[in-house]
N, C-alpha and C positions, 0 to 999 in steps of 0.2 A: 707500016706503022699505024698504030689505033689513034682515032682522032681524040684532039682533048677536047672536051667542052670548054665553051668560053665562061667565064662565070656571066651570070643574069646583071643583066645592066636596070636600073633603076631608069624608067621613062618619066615625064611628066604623066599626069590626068588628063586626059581630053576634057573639054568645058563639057562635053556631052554627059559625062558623067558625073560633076561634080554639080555640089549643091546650091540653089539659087542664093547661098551665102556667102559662096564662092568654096567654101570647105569640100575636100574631099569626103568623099560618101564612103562608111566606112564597108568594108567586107565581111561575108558572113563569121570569118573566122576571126576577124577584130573584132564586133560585137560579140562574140562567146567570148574572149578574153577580157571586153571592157566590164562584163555581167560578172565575170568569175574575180578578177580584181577591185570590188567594191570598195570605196572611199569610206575612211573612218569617219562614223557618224559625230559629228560636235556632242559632247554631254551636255545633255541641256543643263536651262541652268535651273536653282534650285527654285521653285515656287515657295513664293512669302507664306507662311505659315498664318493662317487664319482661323483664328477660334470661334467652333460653333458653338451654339448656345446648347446647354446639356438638352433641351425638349428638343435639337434637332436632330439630335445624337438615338434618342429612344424612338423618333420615329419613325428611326428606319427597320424594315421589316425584318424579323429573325428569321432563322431556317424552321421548317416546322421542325415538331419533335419528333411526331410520327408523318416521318415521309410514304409516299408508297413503296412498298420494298418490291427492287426490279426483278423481274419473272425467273421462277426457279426454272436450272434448263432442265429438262426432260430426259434422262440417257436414252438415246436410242440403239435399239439393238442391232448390234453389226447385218451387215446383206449375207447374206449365204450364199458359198461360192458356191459358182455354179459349172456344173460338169456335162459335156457334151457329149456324147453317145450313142448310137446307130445300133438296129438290129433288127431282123428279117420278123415279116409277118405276111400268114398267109392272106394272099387277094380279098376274099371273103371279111376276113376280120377288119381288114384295113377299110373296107367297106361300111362297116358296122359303127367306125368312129368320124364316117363322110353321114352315115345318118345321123349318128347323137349331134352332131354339130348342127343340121339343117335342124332338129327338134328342139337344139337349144334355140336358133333362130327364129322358131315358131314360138316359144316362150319368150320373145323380146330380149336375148342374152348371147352374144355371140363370144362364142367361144371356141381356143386354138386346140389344136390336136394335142399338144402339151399338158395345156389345161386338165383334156380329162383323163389323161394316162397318169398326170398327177393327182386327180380326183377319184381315178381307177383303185390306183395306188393306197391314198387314205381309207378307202371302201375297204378293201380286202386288212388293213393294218385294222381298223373299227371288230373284222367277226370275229367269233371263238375258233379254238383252233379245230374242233371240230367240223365247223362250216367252210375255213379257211383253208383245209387237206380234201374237201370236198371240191370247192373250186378248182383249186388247183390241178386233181384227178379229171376236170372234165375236159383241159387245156391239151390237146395232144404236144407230145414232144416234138421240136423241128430239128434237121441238120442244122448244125453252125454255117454259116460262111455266107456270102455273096451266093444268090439264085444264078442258076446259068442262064445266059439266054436265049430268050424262044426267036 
């Protein structure tokens, strides 16, 4: 046979716990309940009706007319997503963008390999198509894929 529980019996307060008023100290979940159960406020009552004199009426201050008007926002233009992407480059060239970096260092400007493959990038967008099929022809073609390894 499964046992029954007994129901919970209600104890006293130990004085240890109760309040030097003798009141019970309440628990955290009574005080959420006492906070959420708020007491109707009395309507106050009405204040006697007291007539100012019309000079004290005019001197109080009006709104300007020309306020500052608050700052117009600015649209800003969305981030542009960004794509991540990988691809083989020979030893030597990858070489070549470990100097531009130490030379931009020399010019007080540090900057990422990113940086100038995207600076690379707006360079060759900038020539004529002339100069641009020139570059291009100096670049030898490579296999696709992952290098094997040495």
């Amino acid at each position: 046979m499964a046992k029954i529980p007994t129901p919970l019996r209600t104890r006293p307060v130990p004085k240890s716990v109760r309040s030097p008023t003798g009141a019970d100290v309440a628990t955290p979940v009574a005080k959420r309940a006492a906070k959420k159960a708020k007491p109707a406020a009395p309507a106050p009552a009405a204040a006697p009706a007291v007539a100012r004199p019309v000079a004290q009426r005019a001197a109080k201050p009006a709104a300007p007319a020309a306020a500052v008007p608050a700052p117009a926002r600015v649209p800003t233009a969305p981030k542009p997503k960004l794509v991540r992407d990988s691809f083989t480059m020979p030893k030597d060239e990858y070489q070549v963008i470990d100097a531009l970096k130490r030379r931009a260092l020399g010019l007080e400007k540090q900057v990422r390999k990113s940086e100038l493959l995207r600076a690379g990038i707006q360079a060759l967008a900038a020539l004529s198509d002339r100069a641009f099929l020139k570059a291009i022809a100096a670049v030898p073609t490579l296999k696709t894929g992952r290098p094997k390894a040495d």
